[in-house]
C-alpha positions as CSV (number, residue, x, y, z in Angstrom):
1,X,28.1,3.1,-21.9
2,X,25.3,4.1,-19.6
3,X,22.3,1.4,-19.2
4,X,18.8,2.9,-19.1
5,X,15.6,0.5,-17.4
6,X,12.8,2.1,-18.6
7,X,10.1,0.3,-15.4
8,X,6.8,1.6,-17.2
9,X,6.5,0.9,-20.9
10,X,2.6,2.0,-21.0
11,X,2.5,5.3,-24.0
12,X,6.1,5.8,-23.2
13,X,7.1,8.3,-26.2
14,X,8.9,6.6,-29.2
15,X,10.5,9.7,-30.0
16,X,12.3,10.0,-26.2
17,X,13.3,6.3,-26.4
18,X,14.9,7.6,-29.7
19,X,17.0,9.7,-28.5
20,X,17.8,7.6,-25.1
21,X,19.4,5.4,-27.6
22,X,21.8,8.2,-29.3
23,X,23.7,8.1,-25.5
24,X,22.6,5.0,-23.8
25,X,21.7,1.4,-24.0
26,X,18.1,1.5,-23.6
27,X,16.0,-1.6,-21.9
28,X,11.8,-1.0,-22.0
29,X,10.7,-3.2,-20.1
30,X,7.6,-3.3,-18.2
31,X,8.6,-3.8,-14.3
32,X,7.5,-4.7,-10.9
33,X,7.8,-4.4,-7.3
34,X,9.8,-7.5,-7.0
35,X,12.0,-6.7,-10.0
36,X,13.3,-3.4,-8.6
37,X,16.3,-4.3,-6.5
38,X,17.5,-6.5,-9.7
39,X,17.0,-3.1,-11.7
40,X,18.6,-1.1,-9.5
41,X,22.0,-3.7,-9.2
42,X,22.1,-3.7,-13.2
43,X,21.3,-0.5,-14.8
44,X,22.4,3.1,-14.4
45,X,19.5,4.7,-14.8
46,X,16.2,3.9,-13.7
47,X,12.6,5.8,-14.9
48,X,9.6,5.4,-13.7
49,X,6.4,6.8,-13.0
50,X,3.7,5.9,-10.3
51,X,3.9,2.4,-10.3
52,X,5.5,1.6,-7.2
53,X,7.3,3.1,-4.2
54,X,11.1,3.1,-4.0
55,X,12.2,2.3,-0.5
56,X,15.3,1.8,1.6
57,X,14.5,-2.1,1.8
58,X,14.7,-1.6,-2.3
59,X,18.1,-0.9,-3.1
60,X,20.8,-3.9,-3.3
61,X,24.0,-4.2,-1.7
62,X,25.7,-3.5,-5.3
63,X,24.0,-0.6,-5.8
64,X,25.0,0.2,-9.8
65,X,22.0,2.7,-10.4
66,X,23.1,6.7,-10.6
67,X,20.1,8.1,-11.5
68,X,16.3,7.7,-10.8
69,X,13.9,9.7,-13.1
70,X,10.2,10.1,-12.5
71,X,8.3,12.6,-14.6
72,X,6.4,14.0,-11.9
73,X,6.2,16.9,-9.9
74,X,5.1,14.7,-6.5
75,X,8.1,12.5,-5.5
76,X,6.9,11.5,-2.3
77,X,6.9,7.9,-3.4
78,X,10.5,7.7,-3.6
79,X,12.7,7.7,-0.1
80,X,15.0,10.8,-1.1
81,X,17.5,10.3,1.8
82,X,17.9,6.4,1.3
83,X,19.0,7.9,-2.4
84,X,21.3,10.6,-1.2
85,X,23.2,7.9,1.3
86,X,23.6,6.0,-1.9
87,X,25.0,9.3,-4.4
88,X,21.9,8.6,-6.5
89,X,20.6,11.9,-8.4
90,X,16.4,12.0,-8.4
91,X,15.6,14.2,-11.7
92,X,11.7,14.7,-11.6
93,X,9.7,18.0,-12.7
94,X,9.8,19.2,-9.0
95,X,10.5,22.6,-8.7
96,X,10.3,23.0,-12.7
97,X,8.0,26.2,-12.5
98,X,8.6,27.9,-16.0
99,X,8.3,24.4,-18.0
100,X,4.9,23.3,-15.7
101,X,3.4,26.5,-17.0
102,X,2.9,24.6,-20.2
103,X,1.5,21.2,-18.6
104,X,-2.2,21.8,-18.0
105,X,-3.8,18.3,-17.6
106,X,-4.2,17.8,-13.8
107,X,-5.7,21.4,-13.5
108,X,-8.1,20.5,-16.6
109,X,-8.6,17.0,-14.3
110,X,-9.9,18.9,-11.6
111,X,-12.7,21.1,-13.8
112,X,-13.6,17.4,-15.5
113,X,-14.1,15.9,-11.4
114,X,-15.8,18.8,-10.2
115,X,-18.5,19.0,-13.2
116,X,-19.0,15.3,-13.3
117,X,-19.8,15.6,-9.7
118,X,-22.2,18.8,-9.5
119,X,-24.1,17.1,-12.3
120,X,-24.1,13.1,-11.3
121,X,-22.6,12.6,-14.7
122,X,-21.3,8.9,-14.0
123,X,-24.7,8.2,-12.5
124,X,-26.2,9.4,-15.7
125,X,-23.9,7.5,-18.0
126,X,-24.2,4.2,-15.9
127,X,-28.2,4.9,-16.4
128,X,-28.7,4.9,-19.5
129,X,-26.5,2.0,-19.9
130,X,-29.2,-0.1,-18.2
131,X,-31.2,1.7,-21.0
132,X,-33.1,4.0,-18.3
133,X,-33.9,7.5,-20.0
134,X,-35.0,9.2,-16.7
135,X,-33.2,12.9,-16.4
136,X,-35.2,14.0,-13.4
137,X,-33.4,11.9,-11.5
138,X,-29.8,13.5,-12.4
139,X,-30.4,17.0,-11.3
140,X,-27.3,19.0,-10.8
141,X,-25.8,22.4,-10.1
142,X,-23.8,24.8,-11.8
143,X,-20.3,26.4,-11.0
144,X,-21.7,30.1,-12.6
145,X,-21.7,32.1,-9.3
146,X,-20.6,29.4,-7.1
147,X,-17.5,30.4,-4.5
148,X,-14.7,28.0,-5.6
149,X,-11.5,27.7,-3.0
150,X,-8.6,27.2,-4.1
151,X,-6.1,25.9,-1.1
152,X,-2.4,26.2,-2.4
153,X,-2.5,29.0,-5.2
154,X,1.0,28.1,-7.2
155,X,1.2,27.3,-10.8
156,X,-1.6,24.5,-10.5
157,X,-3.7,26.5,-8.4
158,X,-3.3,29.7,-10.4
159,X,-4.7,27.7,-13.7
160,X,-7.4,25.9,-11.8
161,X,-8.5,29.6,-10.4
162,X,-8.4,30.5,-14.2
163,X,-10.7,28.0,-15.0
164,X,-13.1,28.5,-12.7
165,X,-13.0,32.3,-13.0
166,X,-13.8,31.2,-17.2
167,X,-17.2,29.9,-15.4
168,X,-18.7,32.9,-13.6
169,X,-17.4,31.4,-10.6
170,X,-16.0,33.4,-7.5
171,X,-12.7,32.0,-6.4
172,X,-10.5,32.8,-3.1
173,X,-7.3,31.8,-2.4
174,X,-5.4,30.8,0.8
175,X,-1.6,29.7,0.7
176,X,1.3,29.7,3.2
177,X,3.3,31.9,0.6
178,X,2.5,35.1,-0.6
179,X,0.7,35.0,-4.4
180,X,-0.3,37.1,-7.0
181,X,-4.2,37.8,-6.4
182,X,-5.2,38.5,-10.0
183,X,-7.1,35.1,-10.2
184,X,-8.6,34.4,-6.9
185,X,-9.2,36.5,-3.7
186,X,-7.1,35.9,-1.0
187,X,-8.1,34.7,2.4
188,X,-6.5,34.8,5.9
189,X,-6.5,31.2,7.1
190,X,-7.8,27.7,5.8
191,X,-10.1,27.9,8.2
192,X,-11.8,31.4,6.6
193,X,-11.4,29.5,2.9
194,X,-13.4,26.4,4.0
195,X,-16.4,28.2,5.9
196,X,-17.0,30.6,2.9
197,X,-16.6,28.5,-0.4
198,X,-19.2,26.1,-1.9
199,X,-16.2,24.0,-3.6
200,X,-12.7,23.5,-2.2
201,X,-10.0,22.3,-4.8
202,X,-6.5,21.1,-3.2
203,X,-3.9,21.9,-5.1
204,X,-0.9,21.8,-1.8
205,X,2.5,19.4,-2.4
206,X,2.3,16.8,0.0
207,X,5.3,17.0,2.7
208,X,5.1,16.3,7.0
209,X,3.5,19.7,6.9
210,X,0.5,19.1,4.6
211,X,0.3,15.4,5.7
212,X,-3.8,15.5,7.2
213,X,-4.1,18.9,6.5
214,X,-7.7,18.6,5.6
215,X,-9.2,16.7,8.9
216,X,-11.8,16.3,10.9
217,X,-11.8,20.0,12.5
218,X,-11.6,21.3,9.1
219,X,-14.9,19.4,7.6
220,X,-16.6,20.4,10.8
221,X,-16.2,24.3,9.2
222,X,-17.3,23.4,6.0
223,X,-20.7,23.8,4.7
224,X,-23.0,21.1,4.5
225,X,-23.4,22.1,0.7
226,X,-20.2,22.4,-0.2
227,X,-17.8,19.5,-2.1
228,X,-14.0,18.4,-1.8
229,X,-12.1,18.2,-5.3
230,X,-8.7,16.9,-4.8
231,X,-5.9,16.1,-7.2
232,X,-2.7,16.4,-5.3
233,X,-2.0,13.6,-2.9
234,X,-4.3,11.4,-0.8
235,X,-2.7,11.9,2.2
236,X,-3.1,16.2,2.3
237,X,-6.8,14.6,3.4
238,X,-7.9,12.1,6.7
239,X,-9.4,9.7,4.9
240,X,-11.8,8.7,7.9
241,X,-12.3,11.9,8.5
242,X,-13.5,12.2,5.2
243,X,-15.5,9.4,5.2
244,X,-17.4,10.3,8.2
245,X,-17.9,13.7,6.1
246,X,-19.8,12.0,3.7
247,X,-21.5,9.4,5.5
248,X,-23.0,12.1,8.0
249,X,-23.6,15.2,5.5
250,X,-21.4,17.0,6.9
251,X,-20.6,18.1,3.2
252,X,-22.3,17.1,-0.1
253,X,-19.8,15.5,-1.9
254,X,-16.1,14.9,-2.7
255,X,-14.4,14.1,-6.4
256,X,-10.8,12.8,-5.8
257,X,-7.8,11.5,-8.2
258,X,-5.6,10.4,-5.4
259,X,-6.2,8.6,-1.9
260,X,-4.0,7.7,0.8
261,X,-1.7,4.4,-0.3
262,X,-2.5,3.9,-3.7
263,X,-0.2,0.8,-3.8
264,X,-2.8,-1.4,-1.5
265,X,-6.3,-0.6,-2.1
266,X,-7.6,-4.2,-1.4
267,X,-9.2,-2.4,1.9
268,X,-9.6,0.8,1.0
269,X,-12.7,2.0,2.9
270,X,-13.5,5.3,0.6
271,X,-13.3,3.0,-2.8
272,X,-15.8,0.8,-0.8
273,X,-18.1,3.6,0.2
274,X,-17.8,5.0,-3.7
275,X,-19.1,1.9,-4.9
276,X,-22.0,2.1,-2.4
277,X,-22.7,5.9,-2.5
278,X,-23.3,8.8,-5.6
279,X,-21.7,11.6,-3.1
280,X,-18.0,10.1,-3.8
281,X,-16.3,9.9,-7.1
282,X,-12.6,8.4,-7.2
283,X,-10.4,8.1,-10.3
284,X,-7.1,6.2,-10.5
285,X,-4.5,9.2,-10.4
286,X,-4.7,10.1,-14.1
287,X,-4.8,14.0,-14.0
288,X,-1.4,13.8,-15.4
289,X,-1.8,11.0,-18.0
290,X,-2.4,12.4,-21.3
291,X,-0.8,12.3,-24.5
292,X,0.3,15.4,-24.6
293,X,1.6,15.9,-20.8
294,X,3.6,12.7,-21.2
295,X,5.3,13.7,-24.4
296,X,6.3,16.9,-23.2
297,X,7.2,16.0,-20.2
298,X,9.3,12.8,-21.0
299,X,11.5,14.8,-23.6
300,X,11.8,18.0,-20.7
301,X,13.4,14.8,-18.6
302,X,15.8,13.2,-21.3
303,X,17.1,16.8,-22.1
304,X,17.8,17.1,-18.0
305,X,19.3,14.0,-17.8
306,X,21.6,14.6,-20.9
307,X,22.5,18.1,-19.4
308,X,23.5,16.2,-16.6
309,X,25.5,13.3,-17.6
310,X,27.2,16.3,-20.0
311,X,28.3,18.4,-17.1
312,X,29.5,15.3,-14.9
């Protein structure tokens, strides 16, 4: 009988562990770093999340585990090949296009991130915690009429554009792909998007090809006025070269959900400028994490593992 290590026990869905146990001998058990290679010597199957990152140096000698499961659409924390060398499948919501349709949070995320940052809401909140009532100082700006681009237009760029066409924004477009242009204008080049648009949302997957995409040449074409909004992966954008963005108004402001290595951040220099500075808001990659994205998306991955084990 299969042996499933379930790494990341935080809201996992009773009703998925349910059914893990109709096929499998089921372990939940929160897990760490140090843990993994153990994990991966005794179990079959191993899910996880975002905790950690699985690495060659990882995996034991007696390798035992077949499958590694991560409900996510960004796998880039997981070595793929050291996995292939090894026969292990990777089932993750990569790729997944008509189920995502139905899994809104991160593009809801980005409208929350780019709202509390146009209108200094944590500022505000923090304020009149110190029991300050002063609203002049929290002035903000609107997205009705503002340009809004959106670089990589698939399915979480197409909602995103939705959203911000729902505000009386007016949103372009630029991808490497052709897409449909009914939400969002297209554009030529990155470089065209950036210069025009008062707020650029980054909705790209993260591979070599995107890695720095948004750099220092890049924020040079920006406007001054204009804010970063970016819920993908940290490392789509130089993190110095955002930093010296911000630090010599080069552009306004920037709202993020990831950063680059968010396994160390003891010396993360943009957390340490957010802590200084009101132009920088950083939150702790949760535009996935809500109830109803994990329940769905938990039971799409037991049905795809069952599917699979069935046709093996």
């Amino acid at each position: 009988m299969y042996k499933i290590r379930i790494a990341e026990t935080e809201n996992f869905s009773e009703g998925v562990i349910s059914k893990l146990k109709e096929i499998a001998m089921v372990d939940v058990i929160e897990t760490e770093k140090t843990e993994l290679k153990k994990c991966l010597e005794d179990y079959d199957v191993f899910w996880f999340r975002l905790k950690f990152k699985i690495e060659e140096s990882d995996f034991p000698e007696n390798n035992r585990c077949k499958y590694i499961l991560c409900p996510v659409t960004g796998i880039d924390h997981i070595d793929l090949d050291a996995c292939a060398k090894r026969g292990i499948k990777v089932l993750s919501l990569k790729g997944e296009k008509e189920f995502l349709k139905k899994v809104r949070a991160t593009a809801e995320h980005t409208l929350a991130l780019t709202l509390a940052l146009l209108r200094q809401v944590p500022q505000a909140i923090d304020s009149v915690k110190n029991y300050n009532w002063q609203r002049d100082l929290f002035k903000g700006s609107e997205i009705f009429e503002k340009k809004v681009g959106i670089l990589g237009v698939g399915r979480l760029g197409k909602i995103t554009a939705q959203y911000f066409n729902a505000l009386g924004a007016e949103v372009y477009g630029y991808d490497v792909v052709e897409f449909d242009n009914s939400n969002c204008a297209k554009t030529n080049s990155i470089e065209e998007l950036v210069a025009m648009v008062d707020i650029l949302s980054i909705h790209v997957n993260y591979e070599q090809s995107t890695h720095h995409l948004i750099n220092k040449a890049i924020f040079e074409k920006m406007k001054p006025t204009s804010v970063l909004i970016n819920t993908s992966r940290g490392a789509i954008v130089n993190s110095e070269a955002l930093l010296e963005a911000l630090q010599n108004k080069k552009i306004k402001g920037a709202a993020l959900d990831v950063i680059e290595n968010e396994f160390d951040i003891t010396q993360n220099k943009l957390i340490a400028y957010a802590s200084q500075n009101n132009n920088l808001i950083i939150t702790p990659h949760i535009g996935g994490n809500t109830w109803e994205s994990f329940e769905k998306t938990e039971m799409f991955l037991f049905n795809k593992l069952k599917s699979t084990i069935a046709s093996e």
